[in-house]
Every structure is written in C-alpha cells, then in structure tokens.
N, CA, C and O of each residue as an XYZ file, in Angstrom:
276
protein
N      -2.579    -11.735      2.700
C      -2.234    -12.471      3.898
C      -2.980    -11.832      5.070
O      -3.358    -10.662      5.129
N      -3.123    -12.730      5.937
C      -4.328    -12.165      6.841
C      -3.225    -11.705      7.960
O      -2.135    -12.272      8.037
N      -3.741    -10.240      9.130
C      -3.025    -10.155      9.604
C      -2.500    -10.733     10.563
O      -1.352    -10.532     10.958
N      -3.382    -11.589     11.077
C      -2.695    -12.592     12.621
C      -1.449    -13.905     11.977
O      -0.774    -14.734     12.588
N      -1.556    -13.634     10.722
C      -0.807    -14.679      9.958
C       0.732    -13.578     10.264
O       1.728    -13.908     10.907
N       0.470    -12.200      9.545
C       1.788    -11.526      9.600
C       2.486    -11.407     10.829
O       3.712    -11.513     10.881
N       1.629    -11.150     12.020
C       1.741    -10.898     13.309
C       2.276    -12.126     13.292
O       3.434    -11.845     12.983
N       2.242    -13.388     13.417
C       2.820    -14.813     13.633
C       4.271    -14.826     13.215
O       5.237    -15.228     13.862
N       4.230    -14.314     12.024
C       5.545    -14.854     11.265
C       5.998    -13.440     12.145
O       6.697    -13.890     13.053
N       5.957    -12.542     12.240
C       6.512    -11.249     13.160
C       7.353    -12.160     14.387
O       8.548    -12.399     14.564
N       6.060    -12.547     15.151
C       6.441    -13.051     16.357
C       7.789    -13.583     16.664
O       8.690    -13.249     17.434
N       7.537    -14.962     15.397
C       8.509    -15.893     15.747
C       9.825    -14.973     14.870
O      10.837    -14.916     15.568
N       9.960    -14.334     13.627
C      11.096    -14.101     13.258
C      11.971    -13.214     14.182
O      13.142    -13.060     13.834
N      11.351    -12.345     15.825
C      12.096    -11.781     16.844
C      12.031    -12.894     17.805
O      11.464    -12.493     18.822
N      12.379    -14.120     17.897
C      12.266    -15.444     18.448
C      13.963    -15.638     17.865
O      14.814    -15.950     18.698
N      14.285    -15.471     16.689
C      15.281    -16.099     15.791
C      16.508    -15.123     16.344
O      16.338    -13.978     16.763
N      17.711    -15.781     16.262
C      19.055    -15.207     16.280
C      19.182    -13.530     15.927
O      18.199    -12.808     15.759
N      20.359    -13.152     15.865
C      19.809    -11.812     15.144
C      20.426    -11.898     13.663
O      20.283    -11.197     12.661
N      21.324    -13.286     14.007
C      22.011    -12.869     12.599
C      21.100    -13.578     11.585
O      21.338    -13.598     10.378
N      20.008    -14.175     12.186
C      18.890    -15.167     11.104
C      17.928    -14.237     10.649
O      17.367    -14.249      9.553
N      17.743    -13.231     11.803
C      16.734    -12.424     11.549
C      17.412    -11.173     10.538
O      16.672    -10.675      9.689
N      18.380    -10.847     10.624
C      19.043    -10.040      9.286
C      18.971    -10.584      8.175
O      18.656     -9.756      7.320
N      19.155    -11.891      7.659
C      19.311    -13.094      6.835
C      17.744    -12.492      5.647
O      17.657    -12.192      4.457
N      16.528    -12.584      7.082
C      15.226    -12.152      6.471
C      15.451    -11.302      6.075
O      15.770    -11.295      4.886
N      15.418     -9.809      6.985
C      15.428     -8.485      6.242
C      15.920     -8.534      4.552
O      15.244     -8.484      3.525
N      17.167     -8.635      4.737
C      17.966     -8.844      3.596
C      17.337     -9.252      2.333
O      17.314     -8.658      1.255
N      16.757    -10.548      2.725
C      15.997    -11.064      1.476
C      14.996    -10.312      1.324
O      14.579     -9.910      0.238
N      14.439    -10.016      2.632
C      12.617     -8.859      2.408
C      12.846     -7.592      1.439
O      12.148     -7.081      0.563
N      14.319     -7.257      2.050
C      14.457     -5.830      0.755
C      15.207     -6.412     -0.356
O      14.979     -5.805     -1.402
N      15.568     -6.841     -0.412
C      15.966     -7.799     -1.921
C      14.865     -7.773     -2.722
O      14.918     -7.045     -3.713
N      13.757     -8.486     -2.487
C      12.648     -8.966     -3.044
C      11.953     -7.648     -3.392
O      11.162     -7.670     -4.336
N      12.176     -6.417     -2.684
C      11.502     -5.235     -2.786
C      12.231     -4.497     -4.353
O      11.587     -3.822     -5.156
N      13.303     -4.757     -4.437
C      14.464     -4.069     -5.327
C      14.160     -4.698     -6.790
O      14.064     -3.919     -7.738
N      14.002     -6.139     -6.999
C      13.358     -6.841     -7.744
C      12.007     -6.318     -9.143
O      10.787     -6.412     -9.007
N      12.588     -5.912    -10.104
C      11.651     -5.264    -10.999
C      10.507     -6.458    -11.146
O      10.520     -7.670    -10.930
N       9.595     -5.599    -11.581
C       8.130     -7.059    -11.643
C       7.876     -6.847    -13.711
O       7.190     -6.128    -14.438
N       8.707     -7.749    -13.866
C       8.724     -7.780    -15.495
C       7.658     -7.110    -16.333
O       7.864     -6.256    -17.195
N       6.143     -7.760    -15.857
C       5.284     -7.263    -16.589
C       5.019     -5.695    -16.742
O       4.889     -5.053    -17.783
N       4.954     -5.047    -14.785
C       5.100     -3.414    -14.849
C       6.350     -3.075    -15.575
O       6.356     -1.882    -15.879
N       7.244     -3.619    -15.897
C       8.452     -3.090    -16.951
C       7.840     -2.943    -18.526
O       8.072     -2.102    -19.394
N       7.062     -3.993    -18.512
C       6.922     -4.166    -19.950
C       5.733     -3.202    -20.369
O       5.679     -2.508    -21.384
N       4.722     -3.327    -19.277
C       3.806     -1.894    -19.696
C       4.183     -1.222    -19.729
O       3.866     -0.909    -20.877
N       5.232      0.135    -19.146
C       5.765      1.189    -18.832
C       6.698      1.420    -20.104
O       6.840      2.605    -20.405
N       7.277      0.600    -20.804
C       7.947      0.616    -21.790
C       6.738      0.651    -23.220
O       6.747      1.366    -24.222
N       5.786     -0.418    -22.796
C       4.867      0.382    -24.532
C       3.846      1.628    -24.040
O       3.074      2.210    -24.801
N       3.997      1.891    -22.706
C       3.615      3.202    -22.709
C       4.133      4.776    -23.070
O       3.596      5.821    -23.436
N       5.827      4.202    -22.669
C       6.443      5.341    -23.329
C       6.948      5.399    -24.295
O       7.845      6.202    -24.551
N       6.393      4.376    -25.237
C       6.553      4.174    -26.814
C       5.255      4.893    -27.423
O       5.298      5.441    -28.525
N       4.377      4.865    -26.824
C       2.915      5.341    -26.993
C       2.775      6.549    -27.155
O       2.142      7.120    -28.044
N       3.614      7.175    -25.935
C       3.657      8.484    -25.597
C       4.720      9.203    -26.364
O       4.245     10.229    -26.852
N       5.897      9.051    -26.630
C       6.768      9.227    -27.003
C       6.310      9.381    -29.228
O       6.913      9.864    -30.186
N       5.083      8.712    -29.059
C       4.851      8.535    -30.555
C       3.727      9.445    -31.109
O       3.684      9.710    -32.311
N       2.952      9.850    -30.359
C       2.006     10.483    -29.809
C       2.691     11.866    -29.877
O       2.363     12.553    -30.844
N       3.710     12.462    -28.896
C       4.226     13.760    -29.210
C       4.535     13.631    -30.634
O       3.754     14.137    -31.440
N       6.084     12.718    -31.239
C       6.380     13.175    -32.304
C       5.008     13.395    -33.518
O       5.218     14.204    -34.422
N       3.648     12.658    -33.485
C       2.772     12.666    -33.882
C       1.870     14.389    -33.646
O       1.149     14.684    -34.599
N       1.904     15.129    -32.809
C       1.551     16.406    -32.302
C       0.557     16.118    -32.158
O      -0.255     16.625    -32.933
N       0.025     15.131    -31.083
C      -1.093     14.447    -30.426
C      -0.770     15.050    -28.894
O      -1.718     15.291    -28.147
N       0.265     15.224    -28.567
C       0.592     15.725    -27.051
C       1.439     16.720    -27.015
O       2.124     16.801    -28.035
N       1.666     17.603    -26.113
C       2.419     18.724    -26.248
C       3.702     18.314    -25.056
O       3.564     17.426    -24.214
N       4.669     18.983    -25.175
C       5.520     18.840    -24.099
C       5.368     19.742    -23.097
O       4.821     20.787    -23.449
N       5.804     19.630    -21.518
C       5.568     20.495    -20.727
C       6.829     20.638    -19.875
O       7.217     19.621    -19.302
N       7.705     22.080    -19.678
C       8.517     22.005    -19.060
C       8.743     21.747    -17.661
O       7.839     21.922    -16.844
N       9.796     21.374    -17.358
C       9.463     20.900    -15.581
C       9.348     22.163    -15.030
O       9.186     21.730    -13.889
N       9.293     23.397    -14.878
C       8.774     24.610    -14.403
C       7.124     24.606    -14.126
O       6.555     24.620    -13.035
N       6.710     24.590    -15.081
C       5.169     24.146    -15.344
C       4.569     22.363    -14.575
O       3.545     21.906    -14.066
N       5.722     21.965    -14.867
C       5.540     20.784    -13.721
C       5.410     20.961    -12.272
O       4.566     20.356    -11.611
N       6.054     21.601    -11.897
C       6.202     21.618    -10.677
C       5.607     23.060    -10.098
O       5.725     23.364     -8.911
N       5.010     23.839    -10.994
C       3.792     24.865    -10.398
C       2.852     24.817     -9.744
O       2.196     25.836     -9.530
C-alpha cells in the first residue's frame, strides 16, 4: 500500500468518533493475533524435520546456556 494511501485512511480514521475509531484498532490487532495457516504449516514440517534429524544424530542438541552465550 502506498504511503499517501495509509496517511489517507490515517487521516480520516482521527475524523471518526472515538468509539468507531477503537472499533478499528480492535480489529487492526485482532487481525495481528490471527495465525497465517501456511507459516503454521511450514513451522510444523520443520520441526518434524528437525526433530527427526536429531533423533537421526544428524544434529546435536544445544543447551540454553550455550544459547544464550
């Protein structure tokens, strides 16, 4: 979306009531909270991958100590 488009819809949604303009928010973080199926579905045969891969001794485990070094 181009930005004079966002700036527009900006404009007018502080134009609107306040309780219309909460109405938005609401839905804006709604829509944010909203899993996106497909990144679910990669992330899941990835940690089937991975998860198959260790028991396989293709990957090693690393403790979160070493993580966070």
């Amino acid at each position: 979306m181009k930005k004079n488009t966002v700036n527009e819809i900006i404009r007018k949604a502080l134009e609107l009531k306040p309780q219309e303009r909460y109405m938005i928010v609401e839905c804006l973080m709604k829509s944010l909270e909203e899993a996106d199926e497909k990144i679910e579905e990669i992330w899941i045969e990835e940690s089937i991958r991975r998860l198959e891969a260790y028991k396989n001794g293709k990957i090693k485990a690393v403790s979160i100590e070493e993580v966070f070094d």
